[in-house]
C-alpha positions as CSV (number, residue, x, y, z in Angstrom):
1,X,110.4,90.8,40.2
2,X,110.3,87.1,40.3
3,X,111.9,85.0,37.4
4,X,108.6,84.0,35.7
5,X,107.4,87.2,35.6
6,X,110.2,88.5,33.9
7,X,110.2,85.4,31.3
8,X,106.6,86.5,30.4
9,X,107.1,89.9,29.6
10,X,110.1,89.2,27.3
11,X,107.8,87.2,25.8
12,X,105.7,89.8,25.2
13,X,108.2,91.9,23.9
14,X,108.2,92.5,19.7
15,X,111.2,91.0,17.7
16,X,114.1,93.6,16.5
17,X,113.4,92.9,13.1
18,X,110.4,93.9,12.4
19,X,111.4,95.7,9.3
20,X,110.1,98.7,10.1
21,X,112.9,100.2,11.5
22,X,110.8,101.9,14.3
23,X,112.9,99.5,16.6
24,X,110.4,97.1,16.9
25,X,106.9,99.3,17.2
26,X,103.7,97.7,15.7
27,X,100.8,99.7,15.0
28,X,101.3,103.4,15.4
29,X,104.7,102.8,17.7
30,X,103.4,101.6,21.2
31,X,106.4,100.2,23.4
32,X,105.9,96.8,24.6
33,X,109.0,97.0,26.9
34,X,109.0,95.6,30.7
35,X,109.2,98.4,32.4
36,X,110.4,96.2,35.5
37,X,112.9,94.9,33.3
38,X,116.7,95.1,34.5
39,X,118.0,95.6,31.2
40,X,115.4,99.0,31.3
41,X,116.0,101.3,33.9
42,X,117.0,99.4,37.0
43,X,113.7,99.9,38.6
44,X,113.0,96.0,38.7
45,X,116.1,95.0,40.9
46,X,115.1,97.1,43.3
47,X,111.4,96.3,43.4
48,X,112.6,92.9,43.9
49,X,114.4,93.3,46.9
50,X,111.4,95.1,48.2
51,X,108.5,92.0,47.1
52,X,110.9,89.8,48.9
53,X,111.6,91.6,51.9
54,X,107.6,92.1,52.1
55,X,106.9,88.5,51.6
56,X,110.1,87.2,54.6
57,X,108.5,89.9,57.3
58,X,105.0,88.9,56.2
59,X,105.7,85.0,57.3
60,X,108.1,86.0,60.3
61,X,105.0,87.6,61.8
62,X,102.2,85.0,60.7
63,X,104.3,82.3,61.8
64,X,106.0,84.3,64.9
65,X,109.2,82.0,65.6
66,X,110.1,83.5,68.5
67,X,108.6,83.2,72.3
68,X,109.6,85.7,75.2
69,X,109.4,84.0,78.4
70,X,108.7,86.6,82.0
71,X,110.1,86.5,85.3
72,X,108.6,83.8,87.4
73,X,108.5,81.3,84.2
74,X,110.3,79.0,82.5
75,X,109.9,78.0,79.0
76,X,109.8,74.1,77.4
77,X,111.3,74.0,74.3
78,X,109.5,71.1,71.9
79,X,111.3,69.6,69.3
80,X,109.3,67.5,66.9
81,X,107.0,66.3,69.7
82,X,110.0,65.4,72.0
83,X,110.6,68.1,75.3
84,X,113.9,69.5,75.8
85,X,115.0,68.4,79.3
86,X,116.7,71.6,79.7
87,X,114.5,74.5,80.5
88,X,114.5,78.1,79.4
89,X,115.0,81.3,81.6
90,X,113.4,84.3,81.8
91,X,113.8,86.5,77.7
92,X,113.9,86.5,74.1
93,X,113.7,82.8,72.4
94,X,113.6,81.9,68.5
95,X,112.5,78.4,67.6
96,X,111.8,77.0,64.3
97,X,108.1,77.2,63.4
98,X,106.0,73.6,62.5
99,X,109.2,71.7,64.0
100,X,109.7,73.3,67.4
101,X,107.7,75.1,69.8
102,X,108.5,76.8,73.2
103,X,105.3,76.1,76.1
104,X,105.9,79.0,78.8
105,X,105.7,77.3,82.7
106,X,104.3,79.4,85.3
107,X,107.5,78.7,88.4
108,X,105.6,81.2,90.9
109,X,103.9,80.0,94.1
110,X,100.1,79.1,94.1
111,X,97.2,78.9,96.2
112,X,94.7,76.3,96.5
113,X,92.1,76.5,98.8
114,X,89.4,74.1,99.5
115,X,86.4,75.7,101.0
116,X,82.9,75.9,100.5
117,X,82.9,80.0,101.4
118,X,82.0,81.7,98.1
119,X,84.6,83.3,96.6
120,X,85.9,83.9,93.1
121,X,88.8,82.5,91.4
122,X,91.8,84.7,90.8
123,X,94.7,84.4,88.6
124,X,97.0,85.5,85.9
125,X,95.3,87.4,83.8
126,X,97.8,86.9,80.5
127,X,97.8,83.4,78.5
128,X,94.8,82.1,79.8
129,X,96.8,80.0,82.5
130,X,95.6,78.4,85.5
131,X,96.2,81.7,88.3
132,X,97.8,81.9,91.5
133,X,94.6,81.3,93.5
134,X,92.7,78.0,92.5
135,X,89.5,77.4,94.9
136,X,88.3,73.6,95.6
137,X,85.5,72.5,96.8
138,X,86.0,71.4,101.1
139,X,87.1,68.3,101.4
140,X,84.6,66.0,102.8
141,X,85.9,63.4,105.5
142,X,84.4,60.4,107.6
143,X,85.6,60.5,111.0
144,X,85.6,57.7,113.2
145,X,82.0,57.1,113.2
146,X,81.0,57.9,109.7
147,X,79.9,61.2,110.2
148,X,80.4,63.7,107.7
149,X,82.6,66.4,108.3
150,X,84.0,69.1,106.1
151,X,87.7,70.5,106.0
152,X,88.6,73.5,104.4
153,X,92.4,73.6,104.3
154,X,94.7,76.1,101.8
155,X,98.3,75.0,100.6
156,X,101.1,77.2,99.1
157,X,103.3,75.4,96.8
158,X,105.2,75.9,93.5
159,X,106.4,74.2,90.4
160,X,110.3,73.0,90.2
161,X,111.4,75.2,88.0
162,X,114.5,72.9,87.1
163,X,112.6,69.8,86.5
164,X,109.7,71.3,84.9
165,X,110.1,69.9,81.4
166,X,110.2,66.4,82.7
167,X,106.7,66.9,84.8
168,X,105.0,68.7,82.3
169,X,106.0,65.9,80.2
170,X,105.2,62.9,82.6
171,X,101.8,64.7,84.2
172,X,100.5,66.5,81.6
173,X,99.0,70.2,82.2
174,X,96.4,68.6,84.9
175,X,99.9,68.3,87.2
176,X,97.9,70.2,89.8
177,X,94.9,67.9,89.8
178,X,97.1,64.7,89.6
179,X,100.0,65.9,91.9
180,X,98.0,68.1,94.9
181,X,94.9,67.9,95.0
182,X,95.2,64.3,95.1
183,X,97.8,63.9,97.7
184,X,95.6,66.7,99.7
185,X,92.7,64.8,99.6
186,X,94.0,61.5,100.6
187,X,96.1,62.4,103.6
188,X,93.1,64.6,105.2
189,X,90.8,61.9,104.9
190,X,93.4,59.4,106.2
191,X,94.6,61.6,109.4
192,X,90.8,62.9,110.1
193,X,89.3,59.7,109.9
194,X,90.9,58.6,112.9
195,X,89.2,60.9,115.4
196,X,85.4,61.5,116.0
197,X,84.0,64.1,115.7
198,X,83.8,65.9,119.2
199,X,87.5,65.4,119.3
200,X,88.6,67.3,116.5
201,X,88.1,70.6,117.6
202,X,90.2,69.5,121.1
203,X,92.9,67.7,118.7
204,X,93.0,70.3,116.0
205,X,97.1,71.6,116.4
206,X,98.0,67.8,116.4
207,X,96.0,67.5,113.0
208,X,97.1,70.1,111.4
209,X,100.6,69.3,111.8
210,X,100.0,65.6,111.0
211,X,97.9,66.5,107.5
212,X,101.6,69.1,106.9
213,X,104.0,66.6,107.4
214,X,101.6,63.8,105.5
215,X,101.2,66.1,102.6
216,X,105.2,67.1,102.0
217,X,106.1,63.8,102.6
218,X,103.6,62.3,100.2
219,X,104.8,64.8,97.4
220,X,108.2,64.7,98.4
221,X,108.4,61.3,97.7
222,X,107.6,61.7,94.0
223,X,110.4,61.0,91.5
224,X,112.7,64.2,90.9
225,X,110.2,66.0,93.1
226,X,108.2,68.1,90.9
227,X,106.4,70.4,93.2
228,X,108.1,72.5,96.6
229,X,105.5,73.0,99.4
230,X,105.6,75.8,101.3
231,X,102.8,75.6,103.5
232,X,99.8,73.5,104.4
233,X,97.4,75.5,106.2
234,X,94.0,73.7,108.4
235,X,91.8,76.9,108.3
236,X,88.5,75.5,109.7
237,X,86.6,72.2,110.8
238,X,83.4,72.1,109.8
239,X,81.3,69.9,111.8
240,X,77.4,68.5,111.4
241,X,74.7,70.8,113.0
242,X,74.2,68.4,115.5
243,X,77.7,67.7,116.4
244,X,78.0,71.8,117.2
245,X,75.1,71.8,119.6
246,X,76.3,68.4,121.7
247,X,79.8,70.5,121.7
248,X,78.5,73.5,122.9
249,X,76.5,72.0,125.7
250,X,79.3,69.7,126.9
251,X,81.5,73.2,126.8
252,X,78.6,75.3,128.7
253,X,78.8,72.4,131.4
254,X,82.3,72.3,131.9
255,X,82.5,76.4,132.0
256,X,80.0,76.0,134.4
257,X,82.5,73.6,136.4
258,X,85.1,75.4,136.2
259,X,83.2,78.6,137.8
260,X,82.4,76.5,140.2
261,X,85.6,74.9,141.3
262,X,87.2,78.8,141.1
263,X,84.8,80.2,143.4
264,X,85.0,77.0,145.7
265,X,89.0,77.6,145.8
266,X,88.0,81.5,146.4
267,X,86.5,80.2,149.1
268,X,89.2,78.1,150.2
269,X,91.7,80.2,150.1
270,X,89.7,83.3,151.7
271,X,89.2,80.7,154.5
272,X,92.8,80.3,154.7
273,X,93.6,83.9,154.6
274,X,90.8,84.2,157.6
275,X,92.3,81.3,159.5
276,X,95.5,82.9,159.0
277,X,94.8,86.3,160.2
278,X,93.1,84.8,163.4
279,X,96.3,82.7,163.9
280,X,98.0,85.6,163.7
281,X,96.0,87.8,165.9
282,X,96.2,84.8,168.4
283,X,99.7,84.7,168.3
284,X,99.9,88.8,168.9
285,X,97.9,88.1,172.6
286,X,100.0,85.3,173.7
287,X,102.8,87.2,172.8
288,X,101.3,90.4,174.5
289,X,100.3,88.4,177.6
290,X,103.1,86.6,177.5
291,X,105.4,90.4,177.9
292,X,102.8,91.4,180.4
293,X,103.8,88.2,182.6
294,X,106.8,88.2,182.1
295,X,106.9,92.1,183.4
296,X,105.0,91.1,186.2
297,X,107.6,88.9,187.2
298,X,110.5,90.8,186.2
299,X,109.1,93.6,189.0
300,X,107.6,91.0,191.5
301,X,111.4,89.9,191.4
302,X,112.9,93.0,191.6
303,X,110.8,94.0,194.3
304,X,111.7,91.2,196.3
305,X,114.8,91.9,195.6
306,X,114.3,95.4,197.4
307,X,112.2,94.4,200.0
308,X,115.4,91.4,200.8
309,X,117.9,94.0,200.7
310,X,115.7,96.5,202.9
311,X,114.8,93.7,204.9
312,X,118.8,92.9,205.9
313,X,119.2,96.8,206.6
314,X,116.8,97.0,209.6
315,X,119.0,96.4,212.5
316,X,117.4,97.6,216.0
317,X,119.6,100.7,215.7
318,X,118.0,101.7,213.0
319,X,114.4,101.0,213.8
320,X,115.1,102.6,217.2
321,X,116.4,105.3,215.3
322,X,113.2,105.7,213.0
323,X,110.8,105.7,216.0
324,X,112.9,108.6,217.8
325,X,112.0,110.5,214.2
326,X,108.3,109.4,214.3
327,X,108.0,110.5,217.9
328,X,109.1,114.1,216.9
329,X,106.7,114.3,214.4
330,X,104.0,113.3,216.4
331,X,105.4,115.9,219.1
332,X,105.2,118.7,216.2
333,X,101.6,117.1,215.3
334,X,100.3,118.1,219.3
335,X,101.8,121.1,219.0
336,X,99.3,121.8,216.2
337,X,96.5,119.7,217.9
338,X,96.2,119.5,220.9
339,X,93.3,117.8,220.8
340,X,94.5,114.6,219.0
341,X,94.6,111.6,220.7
342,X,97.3,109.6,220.5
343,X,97.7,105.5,220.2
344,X,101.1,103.4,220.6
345,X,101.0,100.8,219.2
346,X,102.3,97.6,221.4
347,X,105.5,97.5,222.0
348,X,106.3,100.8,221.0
349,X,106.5,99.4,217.5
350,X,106.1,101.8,214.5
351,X,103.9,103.9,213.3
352,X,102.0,105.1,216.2
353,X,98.2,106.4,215.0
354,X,96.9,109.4,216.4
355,X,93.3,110.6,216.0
356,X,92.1,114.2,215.5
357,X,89.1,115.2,218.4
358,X,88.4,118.4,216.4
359,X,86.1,116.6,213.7
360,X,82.6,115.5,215.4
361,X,81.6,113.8,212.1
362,X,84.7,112.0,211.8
363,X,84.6,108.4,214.2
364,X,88.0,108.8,215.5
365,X,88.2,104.5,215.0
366,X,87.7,105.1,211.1
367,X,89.8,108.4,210.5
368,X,93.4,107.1,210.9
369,X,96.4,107.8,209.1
370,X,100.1,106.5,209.4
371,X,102.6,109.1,210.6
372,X,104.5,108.1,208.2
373,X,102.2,109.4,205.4
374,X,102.4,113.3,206.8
């Protein structure tokens, strides 16, 4: 029991001398005695002990001077208003309630999108933080013109988790707004405004790499560099109704072009191919006549040839000879028919015709035959 309570039962409690001798009893013997008193039966000491404990665990958890901090977080210990530059890993943490306080840091990578597509918001669903998936309105651009175009573009990107006191402290816990978005904004406007419209889809790789390296220079550039990018994404170019249709014709026409200049080399080359197979074909007949010549000429020569060497052979030996043997055929010829007439050519010279009588529908001046051909 506390002291004052205590104090205020011995108060209470009747004096020894009473006179009564009933050890202090007034009024038919009734026992003022503390019966949480030490000096009774040692009940109070205990009780004590138990009030106190009660009372300690009833503050520890109203005031809760402890903070556990999860994977993919750091913690930003507070000291009387002032941030602890050093920041707390992932576990158990005790801090002294009113003069300290620990802020737990979400370290894990984010996603904000900008786009007008309708979509809800998602995010960590302990703590009440800002999530892992923050949508943004598109980001509206002038190009080159001043026509209105809208971008919808999503970046990855996370807090530095060892320089996370220090931003928190210098941006606040709008570090998103002030750091990204921002920085987003202003280097899409900036690399989009100089193109039209038209051009944009045709330029769109070169963009998006411009607006990436834009963007992670721009927030790598910040002192102690508070946020790591991991990507910056162009997902779409959004461009006026108008704008569209123009694009689409111009693109119709040039498909149409290009349709045309394929089937004119089509033609081209099937022209080619035709010219070729007649150059070919041509080429096969010269060479054919050209074998057929040169066969001709190869037996014209050859015959000469003979006819040169048969030529030098024919000595009058020999042709005398020959007409002795073309005689005796002739002689074997009358023996067969007798009717045949027989005329020498001048000079004896050879071969001698002979004409059969036998056949009356035969003129003997048109039915002749050489000797030598029996």
């Amino acid at each position: 029991m506390p002291a004052d309570m205590n104090d205020y039962f011995k108060k209470k409690k009747p004096s020894n001398n009473g006179g009564n001798g009933n050890g202090g009893n007034r009024g038919g013997g009734f026992n003022m005695n503390n019966p949480l008193d030490n000096n009774g039966n040692g009940m109070g000491k205990a009780m004590s002990w138990v009030v106190g404990a009660v009372v300690v665990g009833t503050m520890f958890v109203a005031l809760k001077p402890f903070a556990i901090i999860n994977s993919g977080e750091v913690g930003i210990l507070v000291k009387t208003g002032k941030f602890d530059q050093q920041p707390l890993n992932a576990g158990l943490h005790f801090y002294i309630p009113i003069l300290q306080k620990i802020i737990p840091v979400n370290t894990r990578i984010r996603l904000i999108t900008y786009s007008n597509v309708s979509t809800g918001t998602i995010g960590d669903s302990y703590r009440g933080f800002e999530g892992g998936l923050r949508r943004n309105p598109a980001i509206s651009v002038l190009d080159k013109r001043g026509l209105t175009v809208n971008i919808d573009i999503a970046v990855q990107y996370r807090l530095k988790a060892e320089t996370a006191p220090a931003t928190i402290e210098k941006w606040g816990s709008s570090w998103e707004e002030k750091i990204i978005n921002s920085k987003v904004r202003e280097v899409v406007r900036d690399v989009v405004g100089q193109y039209t419209a038209e051009q944009l889809p045709e330029m769109r790789n070169e963009i998006a790499a411009a607006i990436e390296v834009k963007v992670k220079d721009s927030v790598d550039s910040l002192p102690n560099k508070p946020v790591i990018l991991t990507s910056v994404e162009l997902r779409t170019i959004n461009l006026p109704t108008k704008i569209k249709d123009q694009i689409e014709r111009v693109q119709i026409a040039k498909q149409d072009v290009t349709i045309a200049e394929q089937q004119k080399e089509k033609a081209k080359q099937q022209a080619q191919k035709a010219a070729e197979i007649a150059k070919g074909e041509a080429e096969k007949n010269r060479i054919e006549a050209q074998g057929e010549a040169d066969k001709i000429r190869i037996e014209a020569e050859e015959q000469a040839k003979a006819n040169k060497l048969l030529s030098a052979s024919l000595t009058p030996e020999l042709l005398t000879l020959e007409q002795i043997k073309t005689q005796g055929k002739f002689n074997e010829a009358l023996k067969v028919n007798k009717n045949a007439q027989i005329f020498l050519t001048p000079g004896g010279a050879v071969p001698n015709i002979w004409v059969d009588t036998k056949s009356k529908s035969t003129n003997p001046a048109v039915r002749a035959e050489a000797v030598s051909q029996q």
